[in-house]
RODO-2510 file (C-alpha; in nm, 4 decimals, decimal comma):
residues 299
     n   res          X          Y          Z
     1     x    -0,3512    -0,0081     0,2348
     2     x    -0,4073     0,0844    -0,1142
     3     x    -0,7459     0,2537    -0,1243
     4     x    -0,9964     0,0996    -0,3800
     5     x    -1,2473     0,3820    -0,4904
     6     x    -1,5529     0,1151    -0,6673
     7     x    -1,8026     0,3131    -0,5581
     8     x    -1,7157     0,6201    -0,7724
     9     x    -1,7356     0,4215    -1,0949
    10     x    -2,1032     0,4552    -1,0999
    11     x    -2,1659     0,7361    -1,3666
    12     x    -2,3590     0,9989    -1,1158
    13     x    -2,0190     0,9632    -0,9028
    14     x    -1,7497     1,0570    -1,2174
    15     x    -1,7662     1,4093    -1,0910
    16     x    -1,6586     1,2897    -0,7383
    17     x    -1,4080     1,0759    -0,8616
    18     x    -1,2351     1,3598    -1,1231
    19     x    -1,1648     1,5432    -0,8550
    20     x    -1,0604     1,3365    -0,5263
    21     x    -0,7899     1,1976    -0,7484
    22     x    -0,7112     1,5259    -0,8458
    23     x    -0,7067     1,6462    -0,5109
    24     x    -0,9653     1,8828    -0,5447
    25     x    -1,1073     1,7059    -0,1964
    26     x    -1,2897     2,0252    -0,0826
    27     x    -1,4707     2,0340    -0,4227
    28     x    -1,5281     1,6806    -0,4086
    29     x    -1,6548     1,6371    -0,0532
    30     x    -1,8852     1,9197    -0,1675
    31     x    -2,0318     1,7131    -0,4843
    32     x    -2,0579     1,3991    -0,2779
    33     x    -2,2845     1,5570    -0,0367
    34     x    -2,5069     1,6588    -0,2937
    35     x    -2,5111     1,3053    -0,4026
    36     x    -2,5943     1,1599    -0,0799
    37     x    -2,2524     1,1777     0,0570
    38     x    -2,2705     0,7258     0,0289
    39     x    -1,9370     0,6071     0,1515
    40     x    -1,7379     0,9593     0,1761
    41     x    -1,5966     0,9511     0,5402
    42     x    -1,2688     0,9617     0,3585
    43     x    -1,3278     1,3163     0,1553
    44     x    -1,4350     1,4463     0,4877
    45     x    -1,1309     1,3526     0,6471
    46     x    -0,9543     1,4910     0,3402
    47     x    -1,1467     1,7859     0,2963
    48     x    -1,0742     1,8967     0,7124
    49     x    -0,7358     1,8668     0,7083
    50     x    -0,6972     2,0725     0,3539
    51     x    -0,9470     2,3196     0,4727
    52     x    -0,8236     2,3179     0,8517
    53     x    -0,4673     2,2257     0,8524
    54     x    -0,0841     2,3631     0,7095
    55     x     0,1812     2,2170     0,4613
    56     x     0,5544     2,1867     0,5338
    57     x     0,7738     2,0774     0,2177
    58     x     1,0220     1,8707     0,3817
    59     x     1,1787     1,7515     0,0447
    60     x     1,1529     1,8775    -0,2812
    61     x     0,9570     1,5744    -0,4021
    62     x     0,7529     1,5304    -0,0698
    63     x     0,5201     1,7602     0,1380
    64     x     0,3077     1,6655     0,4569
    65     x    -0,0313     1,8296     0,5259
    66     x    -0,1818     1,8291     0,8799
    67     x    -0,3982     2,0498     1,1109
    68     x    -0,1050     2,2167     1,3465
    69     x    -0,2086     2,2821     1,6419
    70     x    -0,2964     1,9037     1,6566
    71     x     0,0580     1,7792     1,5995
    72     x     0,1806     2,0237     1,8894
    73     x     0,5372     1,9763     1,9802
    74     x     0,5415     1,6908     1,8180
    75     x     0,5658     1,7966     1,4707
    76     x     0,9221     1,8251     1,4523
    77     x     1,0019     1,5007     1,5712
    78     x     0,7096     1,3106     1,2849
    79     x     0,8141     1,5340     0,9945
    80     x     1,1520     1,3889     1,0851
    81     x     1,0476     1,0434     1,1082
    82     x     0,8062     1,0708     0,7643
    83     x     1,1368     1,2154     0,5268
    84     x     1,3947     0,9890     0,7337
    85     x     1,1097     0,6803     0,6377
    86     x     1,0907     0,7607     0,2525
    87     x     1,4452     0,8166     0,1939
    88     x     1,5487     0,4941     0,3331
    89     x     1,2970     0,3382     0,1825
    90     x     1,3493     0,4684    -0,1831
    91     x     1,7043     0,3874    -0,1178
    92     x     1,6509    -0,0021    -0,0280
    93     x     1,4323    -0,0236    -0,3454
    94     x     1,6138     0,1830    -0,5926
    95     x     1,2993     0,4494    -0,6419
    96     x     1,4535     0,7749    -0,7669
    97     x     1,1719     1,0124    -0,6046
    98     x     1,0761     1,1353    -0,9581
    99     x     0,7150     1,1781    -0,8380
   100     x     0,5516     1,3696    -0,6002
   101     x     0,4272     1,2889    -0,2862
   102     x     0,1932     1,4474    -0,0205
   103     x     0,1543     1,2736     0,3172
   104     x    -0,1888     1,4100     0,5124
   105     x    -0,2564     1,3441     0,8611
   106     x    -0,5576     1,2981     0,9584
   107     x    -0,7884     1,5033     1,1613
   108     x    -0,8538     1,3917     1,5584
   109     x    -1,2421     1,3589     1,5215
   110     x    -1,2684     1,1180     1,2410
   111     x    -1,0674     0,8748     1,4696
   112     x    -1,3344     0,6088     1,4824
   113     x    -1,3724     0,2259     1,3920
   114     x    -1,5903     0,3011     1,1091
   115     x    -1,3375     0,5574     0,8753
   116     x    -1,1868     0,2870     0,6002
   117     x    -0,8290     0,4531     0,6683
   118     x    -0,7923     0,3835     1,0119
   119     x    -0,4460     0,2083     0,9311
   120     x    -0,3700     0,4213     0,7065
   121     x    -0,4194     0,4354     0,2999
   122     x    -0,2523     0,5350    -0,0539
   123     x    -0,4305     0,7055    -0,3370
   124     x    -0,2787     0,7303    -0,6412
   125     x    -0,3562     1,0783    -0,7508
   126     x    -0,2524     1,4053    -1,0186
   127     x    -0,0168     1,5939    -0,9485
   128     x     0,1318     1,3460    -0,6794
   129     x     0,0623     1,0864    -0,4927
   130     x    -0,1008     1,0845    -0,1836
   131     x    -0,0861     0,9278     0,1282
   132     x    -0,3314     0,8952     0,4067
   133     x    -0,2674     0,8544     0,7954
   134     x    -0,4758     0,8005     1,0968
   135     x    -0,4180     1,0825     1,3784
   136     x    -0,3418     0,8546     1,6632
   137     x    -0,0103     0,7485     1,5449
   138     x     0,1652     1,0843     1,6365
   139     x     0,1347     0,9451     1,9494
   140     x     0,2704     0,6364     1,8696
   141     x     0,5963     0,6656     1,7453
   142     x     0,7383     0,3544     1,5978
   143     x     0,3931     0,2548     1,4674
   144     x     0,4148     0,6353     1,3244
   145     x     0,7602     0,5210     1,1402
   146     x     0,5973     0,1364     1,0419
   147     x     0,2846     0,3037     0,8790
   148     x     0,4894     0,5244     0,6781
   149     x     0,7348     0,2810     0,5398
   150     x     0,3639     0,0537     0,4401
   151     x     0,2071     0,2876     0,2514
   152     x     0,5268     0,4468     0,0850
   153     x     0,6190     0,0640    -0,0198
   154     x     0,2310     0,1059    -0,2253
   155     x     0,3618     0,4257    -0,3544
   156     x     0,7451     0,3040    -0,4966
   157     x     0,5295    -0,0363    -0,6090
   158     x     0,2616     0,1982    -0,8157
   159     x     0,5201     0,3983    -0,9700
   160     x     0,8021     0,1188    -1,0366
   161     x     0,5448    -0,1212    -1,1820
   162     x     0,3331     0,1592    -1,3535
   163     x     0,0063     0,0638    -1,1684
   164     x     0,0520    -0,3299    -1,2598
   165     x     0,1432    -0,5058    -0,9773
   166     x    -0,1534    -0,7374    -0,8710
   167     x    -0,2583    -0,6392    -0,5467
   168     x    -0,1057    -0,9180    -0,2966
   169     x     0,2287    -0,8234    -0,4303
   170     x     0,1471    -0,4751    -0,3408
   171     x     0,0438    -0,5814    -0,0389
   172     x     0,3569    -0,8340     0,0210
   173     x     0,5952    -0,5751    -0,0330
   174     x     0,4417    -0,2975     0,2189
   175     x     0,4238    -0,5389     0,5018
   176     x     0,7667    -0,6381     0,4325
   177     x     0,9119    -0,3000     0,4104
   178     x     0,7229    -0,2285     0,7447
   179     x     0,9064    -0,5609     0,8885
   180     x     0,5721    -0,7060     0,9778
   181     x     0,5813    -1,0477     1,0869
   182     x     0,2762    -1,2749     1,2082
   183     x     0,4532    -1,5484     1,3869
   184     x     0,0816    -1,7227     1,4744
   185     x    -0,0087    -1,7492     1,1244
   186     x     0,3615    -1,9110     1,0106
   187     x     0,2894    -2,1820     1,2890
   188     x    -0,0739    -2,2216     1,1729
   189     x     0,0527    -2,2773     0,8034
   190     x     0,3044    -2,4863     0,9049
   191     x     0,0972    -2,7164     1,1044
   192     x    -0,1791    -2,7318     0,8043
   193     x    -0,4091    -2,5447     0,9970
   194     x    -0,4117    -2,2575     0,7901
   195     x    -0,4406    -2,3137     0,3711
   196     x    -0,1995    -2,1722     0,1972
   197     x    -0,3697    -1,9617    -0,0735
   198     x    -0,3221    -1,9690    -0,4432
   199     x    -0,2421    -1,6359    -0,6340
   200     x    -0,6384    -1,5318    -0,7683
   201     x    -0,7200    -1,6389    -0,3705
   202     x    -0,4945    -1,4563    -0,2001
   203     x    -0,5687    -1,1558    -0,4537
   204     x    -0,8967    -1,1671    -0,4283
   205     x    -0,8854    -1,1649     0,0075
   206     x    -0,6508    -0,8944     0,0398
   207     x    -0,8675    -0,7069    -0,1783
   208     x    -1,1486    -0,7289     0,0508
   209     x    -1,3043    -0,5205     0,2960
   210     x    -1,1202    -0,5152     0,5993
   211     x    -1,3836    -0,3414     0,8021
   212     x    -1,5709    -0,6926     0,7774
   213     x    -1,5158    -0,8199     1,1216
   214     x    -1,6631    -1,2002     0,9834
   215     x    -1,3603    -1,1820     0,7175
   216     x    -1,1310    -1,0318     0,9510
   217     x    -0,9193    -1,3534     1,0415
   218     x    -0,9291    -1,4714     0,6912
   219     x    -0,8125    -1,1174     0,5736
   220     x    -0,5376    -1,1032     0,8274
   221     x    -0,3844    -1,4386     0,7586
   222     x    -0,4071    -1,3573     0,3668
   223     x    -0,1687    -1,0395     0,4977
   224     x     0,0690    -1,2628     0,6732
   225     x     0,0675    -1,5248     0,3759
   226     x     0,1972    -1,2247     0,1358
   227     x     0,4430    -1,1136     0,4017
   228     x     0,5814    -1,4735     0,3921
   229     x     0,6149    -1,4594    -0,0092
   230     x     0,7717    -1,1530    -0,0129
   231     x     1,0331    -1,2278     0,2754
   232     x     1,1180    -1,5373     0,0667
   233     x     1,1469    -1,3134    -0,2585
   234     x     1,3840    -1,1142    -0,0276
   235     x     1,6038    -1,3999     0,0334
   236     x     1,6392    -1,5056    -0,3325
   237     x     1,8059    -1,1706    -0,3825
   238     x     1,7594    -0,8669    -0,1459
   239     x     1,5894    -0,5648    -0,2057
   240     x     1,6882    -0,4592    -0,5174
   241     x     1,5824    -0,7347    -0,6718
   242     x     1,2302    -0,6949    -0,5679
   243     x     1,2936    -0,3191    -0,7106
   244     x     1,4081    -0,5089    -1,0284
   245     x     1,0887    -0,7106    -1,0318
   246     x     0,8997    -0,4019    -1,0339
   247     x     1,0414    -0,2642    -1,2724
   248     x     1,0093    -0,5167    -1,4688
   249     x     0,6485    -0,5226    -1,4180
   250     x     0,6099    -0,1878    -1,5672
   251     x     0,7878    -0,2269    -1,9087
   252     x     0,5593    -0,0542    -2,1167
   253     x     0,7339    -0,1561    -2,4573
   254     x     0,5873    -0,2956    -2,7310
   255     x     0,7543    -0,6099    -2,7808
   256     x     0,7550    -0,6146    -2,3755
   257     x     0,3897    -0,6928    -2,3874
   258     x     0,3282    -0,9051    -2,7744
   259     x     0,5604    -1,1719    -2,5351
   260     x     0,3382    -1,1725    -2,3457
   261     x     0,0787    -1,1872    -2,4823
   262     x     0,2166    -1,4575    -2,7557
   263     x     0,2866    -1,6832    -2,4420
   264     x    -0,0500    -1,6346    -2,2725
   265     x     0,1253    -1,4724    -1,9777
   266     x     0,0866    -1,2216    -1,7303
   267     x     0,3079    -0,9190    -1,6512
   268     x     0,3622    -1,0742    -1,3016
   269     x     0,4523    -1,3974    -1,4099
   270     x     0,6341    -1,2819    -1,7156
   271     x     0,8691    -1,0789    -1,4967
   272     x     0,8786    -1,3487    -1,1853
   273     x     1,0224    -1,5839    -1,4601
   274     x     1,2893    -1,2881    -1,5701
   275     x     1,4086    -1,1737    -1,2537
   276     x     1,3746    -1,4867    -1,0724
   277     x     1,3587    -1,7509    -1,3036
   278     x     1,0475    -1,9091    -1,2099
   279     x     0,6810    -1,8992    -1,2696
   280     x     0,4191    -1,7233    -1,0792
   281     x     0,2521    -2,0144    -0,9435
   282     x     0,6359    -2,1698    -0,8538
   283     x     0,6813    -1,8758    -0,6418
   284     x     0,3624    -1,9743    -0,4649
   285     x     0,5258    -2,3453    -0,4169
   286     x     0,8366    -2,2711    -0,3331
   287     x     0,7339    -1,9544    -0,0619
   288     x     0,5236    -2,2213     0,0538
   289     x     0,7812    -2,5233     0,1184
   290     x     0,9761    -2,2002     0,2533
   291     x     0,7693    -2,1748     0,5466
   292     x     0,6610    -2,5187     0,6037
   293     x     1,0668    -2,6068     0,6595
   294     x     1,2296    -2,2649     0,7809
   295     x     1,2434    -2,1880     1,1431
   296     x     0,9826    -1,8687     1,2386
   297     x     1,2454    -1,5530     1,1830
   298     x     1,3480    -1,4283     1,4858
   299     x     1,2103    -1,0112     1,3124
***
């Protein structure tokens, strides 16, 4: 999950925000509390293991933070599994590792149904990027190795795109790197229970809340819809090509974006039509008629 920080846009919160995405999260969890502390569960979490916990660089380009004596004899064995998961990863999409990444686990006593990165979350921060996981996937191995490869995918898709990928291809592409598949919901949309949302929907629900157990089905099947586009982006032309789409996404040149902007078009669909050859909203048909007449995959 790629963590959404709207509460620190309000002005008394700037301070708060300045320096979580600076990493400062001691400092910050410190201002929040004078504030009130609304919503900061997260900085907490942060704060513990930064105060608490040790650092092990296990690549030049990517360090993991955690609290020691909680990872046990275990820690070998998940700082393997954490560098083993990026490398293949940045391999698959063709991310050269040009920006910094810190991976912190999170402390044992913020475990609880309430923290908003139970799952797992991605900031993008100065001086690297940072991701966020829940402590009860050390003991949980492959889950451990699926979490990873999620919330790296946010981190190659914020760098190759430059921060412009609308969120449900964010969120397509890290539960297809984690191999996620929701066979229930392919059978639903196939049999018309399920709508099949349009691009602003299914934006707009994967962007939600998902501690909202009312919006939780809805939420999930908006997940699994994503999943579906981006495994039928995958079979127009393999990983790299989704790397290439990304990439694409993120030209920052000038004539890049007047295009654009001359045809009334979005990055996203600009660079679906480049890569691809077809429109944002023909991806949406044609991932659609994908699932509606392919066989569930079989992983």
């Amino acid at each position: 999950m790629a963590r959404v920080l709207t509460y620190l846009d309000a002005p008394m919160w700037r301070a708060v925000r300045e320096l979580y995405l600076q990493d400062k999260v001691v400092e910050a969890l410190a201002e929040a509390e004078k504030l009130g502390g609304q919503d900061s569960n997260d900085l907490y979490a942060e704060a513990e293991v930064r105060r608490d916990g040790s650092q092990w660089k296990i690549r030049p380009w990517l360090t993991v933070e955690a609290i020691d004596s909680e990872l046990g004899h275990t820690r070998t064995t998940v700082l393997e599994i954490i560098g083993d998961a990026c490398d293949a990863l940045s391999q698959r999409f063709g991310w050269d590792q040009r920006e910094a990444t810190m991976i912190a686990l999170l402390p044992l006593d913020v475990e609880a149904p309430w923290m908003p990165g139970r799952w797992g979350y991605f900031v993008d921060k100065e001086p690297y990027d940072k991701i966020c996981l829940p402590h009860h996937l050390i003991h949980d191995l492959p889950e451990l190795t699926k979490t990873v490869l999620h919330e790296f995918m946010h981190d190659i898709t914020t760098n190759l795109s430059h921060g412009h990928a609308p969120r449900w291809l964010s969120e397509a592409l890290s539960t297809y790197a984690e191999a996620r598949l929701d066979r229930n919901t392919w059978t639903e949309i196939q049999s018309g229970r399920l709508e099949w949302l349009s691009p602003l929907s299914l934006d707009s629900m994967v962007s939600s809340d998902n501690r909202d157990a009312e919006l939780h089905r809805s939420i999930s099947g908006a997940y699994s819809q994503a999943n579906f586009i981006a495994r039928f982006l995958a079979s127009e032309g393999g990983d790299q090509k989704l790397g290439s789409l990304l990439t694409e996404i993120g030209d920052e040149t000038f004539l890049h974006n007047l295009e654009n902007q001359i045809l009334s078009r979005s990055r996203t669909d600009a660079s679906l039509r480049k890569v691809y050859h077809f429109s944002e909203i023909e991806l949406f048909q044609k991932a659609h008629a994908w699932v509606l007449n392919t066989r569930i995959p079989l992983e």
